[in-house]
N, C-alpha and C positions, 0 to 999 in steps of 0.2 A: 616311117615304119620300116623295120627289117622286114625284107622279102628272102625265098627259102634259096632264091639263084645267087644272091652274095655271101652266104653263112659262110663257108669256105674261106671268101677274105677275109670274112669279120671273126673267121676261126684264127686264120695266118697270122694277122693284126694280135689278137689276143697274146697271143706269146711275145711278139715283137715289142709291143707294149707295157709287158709284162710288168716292169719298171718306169714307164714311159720312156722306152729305150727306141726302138732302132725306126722309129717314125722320124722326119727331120723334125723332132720339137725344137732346133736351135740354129733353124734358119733365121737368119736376121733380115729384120723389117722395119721400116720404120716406126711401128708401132711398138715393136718389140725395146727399140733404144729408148722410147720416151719413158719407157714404162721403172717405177719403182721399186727398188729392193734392197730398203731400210736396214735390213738384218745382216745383209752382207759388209762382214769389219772390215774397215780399211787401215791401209798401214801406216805408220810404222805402229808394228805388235808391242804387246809388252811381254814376250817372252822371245825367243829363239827360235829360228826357225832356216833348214836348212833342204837344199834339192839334192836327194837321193838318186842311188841306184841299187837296184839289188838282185839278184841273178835266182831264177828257178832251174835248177842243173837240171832238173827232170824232164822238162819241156826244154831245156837247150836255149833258152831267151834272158834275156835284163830287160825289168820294168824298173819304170820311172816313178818318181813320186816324191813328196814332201814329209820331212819328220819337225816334226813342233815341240819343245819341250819349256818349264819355265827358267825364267833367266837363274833364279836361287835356288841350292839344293842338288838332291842329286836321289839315285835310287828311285827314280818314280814307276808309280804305275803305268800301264802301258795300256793302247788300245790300236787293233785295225781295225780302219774301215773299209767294209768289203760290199760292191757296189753291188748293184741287180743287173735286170737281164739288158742288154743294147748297146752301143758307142758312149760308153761313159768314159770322163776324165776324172782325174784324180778330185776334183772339186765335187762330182755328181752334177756339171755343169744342164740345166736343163729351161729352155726357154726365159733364162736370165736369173734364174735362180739358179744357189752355189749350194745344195744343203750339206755336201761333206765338210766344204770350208769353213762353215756353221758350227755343224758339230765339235770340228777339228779346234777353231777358234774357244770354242766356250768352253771344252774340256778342258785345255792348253792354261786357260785362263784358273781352270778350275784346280789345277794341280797335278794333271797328269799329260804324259810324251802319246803324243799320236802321230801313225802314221798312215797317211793315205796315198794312192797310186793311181796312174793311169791303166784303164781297162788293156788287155793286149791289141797292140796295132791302133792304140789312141795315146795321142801328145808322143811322148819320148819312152813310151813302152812298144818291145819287138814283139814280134808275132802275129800270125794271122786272126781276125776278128771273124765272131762267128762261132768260137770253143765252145766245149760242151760245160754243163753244170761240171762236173766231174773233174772236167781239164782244169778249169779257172780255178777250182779248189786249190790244184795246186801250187798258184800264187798265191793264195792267205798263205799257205802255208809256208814258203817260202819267206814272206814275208816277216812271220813268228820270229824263222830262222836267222832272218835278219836282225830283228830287234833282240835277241838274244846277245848279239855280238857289240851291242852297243854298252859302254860304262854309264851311259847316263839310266838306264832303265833295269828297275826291280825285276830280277828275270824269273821270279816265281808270281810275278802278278799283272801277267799278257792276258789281254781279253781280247774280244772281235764283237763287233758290235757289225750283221749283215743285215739290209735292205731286200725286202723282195727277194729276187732271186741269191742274194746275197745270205740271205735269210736261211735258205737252203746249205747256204755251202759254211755258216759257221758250223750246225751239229756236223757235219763231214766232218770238219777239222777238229771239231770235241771227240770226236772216236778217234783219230789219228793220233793226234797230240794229247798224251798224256797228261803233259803239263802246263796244257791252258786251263786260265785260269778262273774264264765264265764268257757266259757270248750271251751278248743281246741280241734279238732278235724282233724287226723293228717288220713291220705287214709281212711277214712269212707264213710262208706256204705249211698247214699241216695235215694237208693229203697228196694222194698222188698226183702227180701233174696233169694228168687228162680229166681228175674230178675238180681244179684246180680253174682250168679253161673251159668249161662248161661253165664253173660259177661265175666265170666272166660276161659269160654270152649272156646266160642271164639277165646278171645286173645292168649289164649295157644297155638291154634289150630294154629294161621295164624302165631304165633314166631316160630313153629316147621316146618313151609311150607306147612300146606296143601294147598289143592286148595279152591277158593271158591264155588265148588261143593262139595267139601267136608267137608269145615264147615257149610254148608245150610244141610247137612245129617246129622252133629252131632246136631244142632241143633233143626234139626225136630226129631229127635230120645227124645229126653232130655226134652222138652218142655212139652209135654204133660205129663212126669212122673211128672218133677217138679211142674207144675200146678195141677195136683193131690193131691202130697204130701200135697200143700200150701193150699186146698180146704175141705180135707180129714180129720177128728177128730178121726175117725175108726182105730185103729193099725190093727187089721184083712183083714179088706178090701185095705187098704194100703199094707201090708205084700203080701196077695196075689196077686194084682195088680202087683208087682214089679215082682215076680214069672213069673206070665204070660208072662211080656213082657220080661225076658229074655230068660227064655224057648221056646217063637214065634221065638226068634230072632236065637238062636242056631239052633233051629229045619228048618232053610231057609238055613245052612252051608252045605258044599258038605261032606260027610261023613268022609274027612279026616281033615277037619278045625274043624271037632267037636270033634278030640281027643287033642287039643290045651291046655293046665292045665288052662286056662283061663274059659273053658264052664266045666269041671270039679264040682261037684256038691260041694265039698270043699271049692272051690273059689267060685262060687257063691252063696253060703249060707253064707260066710265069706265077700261077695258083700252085698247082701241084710241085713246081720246083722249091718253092718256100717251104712246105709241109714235109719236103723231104729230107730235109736239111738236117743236118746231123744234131746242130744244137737242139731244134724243135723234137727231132724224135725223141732222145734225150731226158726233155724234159717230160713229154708223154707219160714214159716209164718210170719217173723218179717220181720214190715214196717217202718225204722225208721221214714218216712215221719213225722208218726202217734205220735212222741213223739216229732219231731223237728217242726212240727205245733202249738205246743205252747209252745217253749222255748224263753223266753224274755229277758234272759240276754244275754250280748254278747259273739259272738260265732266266731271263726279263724277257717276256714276249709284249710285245704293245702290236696292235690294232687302229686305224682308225674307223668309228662309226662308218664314216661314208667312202670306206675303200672300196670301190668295184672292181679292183682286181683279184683281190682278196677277201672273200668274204669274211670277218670276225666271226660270224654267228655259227659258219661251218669248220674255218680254220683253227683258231683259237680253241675250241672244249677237244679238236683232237690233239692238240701241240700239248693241249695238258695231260690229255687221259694217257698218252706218248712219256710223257716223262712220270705220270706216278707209275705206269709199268716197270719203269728204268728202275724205280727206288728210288728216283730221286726225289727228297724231301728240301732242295734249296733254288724253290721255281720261282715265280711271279706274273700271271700273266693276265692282262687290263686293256678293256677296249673304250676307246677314248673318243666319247661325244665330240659332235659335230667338227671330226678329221677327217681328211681324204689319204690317200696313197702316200702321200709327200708329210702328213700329220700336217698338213694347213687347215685352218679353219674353211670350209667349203661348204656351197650349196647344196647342189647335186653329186658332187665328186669326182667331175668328169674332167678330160683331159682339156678341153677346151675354156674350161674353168680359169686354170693355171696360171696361165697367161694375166689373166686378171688379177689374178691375186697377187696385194703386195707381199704379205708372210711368206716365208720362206719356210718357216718348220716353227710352229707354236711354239714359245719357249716354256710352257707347261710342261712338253716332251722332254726339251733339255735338263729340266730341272727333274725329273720321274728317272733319269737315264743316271744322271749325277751322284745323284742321292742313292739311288738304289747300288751304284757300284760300290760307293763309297763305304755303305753301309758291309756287302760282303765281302768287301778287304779287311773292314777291322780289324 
């Protein structure tokens, strides 16, 4: 059971994880090398495929990355894939699963040039790790800029296909870039990011069994900081805010729950220093609403059923009500029975799941993903 002295981490966690990002999911174990994953192609390809660089003048850095195209032809259609939130590499490497290189692979196969990169300050991309939603946008976008300069790729027909956090930062780049040319949008975020982690806590809360007296305490405990953080421009008055309420909250424990290493001023100095962190404030304040209200080209949102990071049932009718405000009349948006975060087939949906699972990404997805581009290129 969630107790109300660790919501704070299991708040920190929530964004960290967002993606199943900056937890070690890709510590190696022995269990980890035995373990299965069928879906990941092995080489030699049957298309081309070539390691990149490509430069964001604006952040001052070159990221690294792989561009795929097929061996015949020429003019193709084009896709980024633009990772979520944590220490991601250009594969979307995560507890042994590759879903970019999935994706990467089957589009490639499919007839169209992809290219995917390493996150900043991961594999052979510069920069510091940690950037805000905001910053890393502008690597897709650089990226765009890149495939633009290529002869093998249709330069009126670049799309971004973003993850999670990823998810957030294609409509960015659809209001930027004029001339992209659709973004999918695969468990993205369609509220603000502190209504966002709340539905985290949530979902977490009821896959682990609490009660529902017990997730109505995590989330009155939560709400109010969250709403803070999201209201708040003050780092100081934010910084001690956070102070306060976990020191009230300690200071209510019987004298022997308050030797726990958890109320420890280590732990939570090393609590509070997480929450302050510029990506997580960040993401707090960010509405994708606010970017998906005017994106006019067409847009694929997919859901899975049993994402807990993402709720469908809350994210998804806003991602849509969001784009018919835009006008725009060329959406798609489907929530897809028993999928997790990753779109694998999954029990519960949790991250510990993962691991288990041989699928790496249903190819029911790839095929929704395929088809549907294919279809608004015609």
């Amino acid at each position: 059971m969630f107790k109300k002295y660790i919501l704070l981490t299991v708040l920190l966690s929530g964004y960290c994880v967002f993606c199943y990002g900056q937890i070690d999911a890709n510590k190696k174990d022995k269990q980890q090398v035995e373990l299965k994953r069928p879906q990941t192609p092995v080489k030699p390809y049957p298309y081309k495929e070539e390691e990149i660089t490509f430069e964001n003048k604006q952040a001052n850095i070159t990221l690294g990355g792989t561009f795929t195209y097929p061996e015949a032809g020429n003019s193709f259609p084009a896709i980024i894939l633009v990772h979520g939130s944590g220490s991601i590499d250009r594969n979307g490497t995560m507890l042994g699963h590759k879903p970019f290189l999935i994706i990467s692979d089957y589009l490639t196969r499919n007839g169209f040039a992809v290219l995917r990169y390493d996150k900043r300050g991961i594999g052979k991309s510069q920069g510091a790790r940690g950037a805000t939603t905001g910053e890393l946008s502008t690597d897709a976008i650089a990226a765009f800029e890149y495939l633009k300069t290529r002869k093998e790729v249709n330069k009126n027909k670049i799309g971004m296909i973003g993850h999670s956090e990823g998810g957030a930062i294609a409509p960015m780049c659809a209001v930027k870039l004029k001339d992209l040319a659709f973004i999918v949008l695969l468990a993205a975020p369609g509220k603000q990011g502190k209504d966002v982690l709340l539905g985290q806590l949530e979902a977490f809360a009821r896959a682990n069994g609490e009660t529902e007296e017990g997730i109505q305490k995590i989330l009155n405990f939560n709400k109010p900081l969250l709403d803070m953080m999201a209201n708040t421009d003050d780092s100081i008055q934010t910084c001690l805010k956070l102070y306060e309420t976990i020191e009230k909250d300690i200071a209510s424990k019987s004298e022997e729950e308050k030797k726990r290493p958890e109320f420890q001023k280590d732990a939570v100095d090393a609590n509070v220093n997480g929450l302050m962190r510029p990506a997580y404030r960040y993401w707090v304040k960010l509405d994708s609403r606010k970017n998906l209200e005017k994106v006019q080209i067409p847009v694929l949102a997919l859901t899975g059923e049993k994402d807990l990071w993402v709720n469908p049932k809350i994210n998804l009718p806003e991602i849509e009500k969001s784009l018919r405000k835009a006008g725009n009349k060329k959406y798609k948006t489907m929530e897809l029975p028993g999928l997790n975060h990753l779109f694998q087939h999954a029990n519960k949906g949790t991250l510990e799941e993962v691991k288990e699972i041989e699928e790496t990404m249903s190819p029911q997805v790839l095929t929704i993903i395929k088809d549907w581009i294919q279809e608004i290129l015609s």
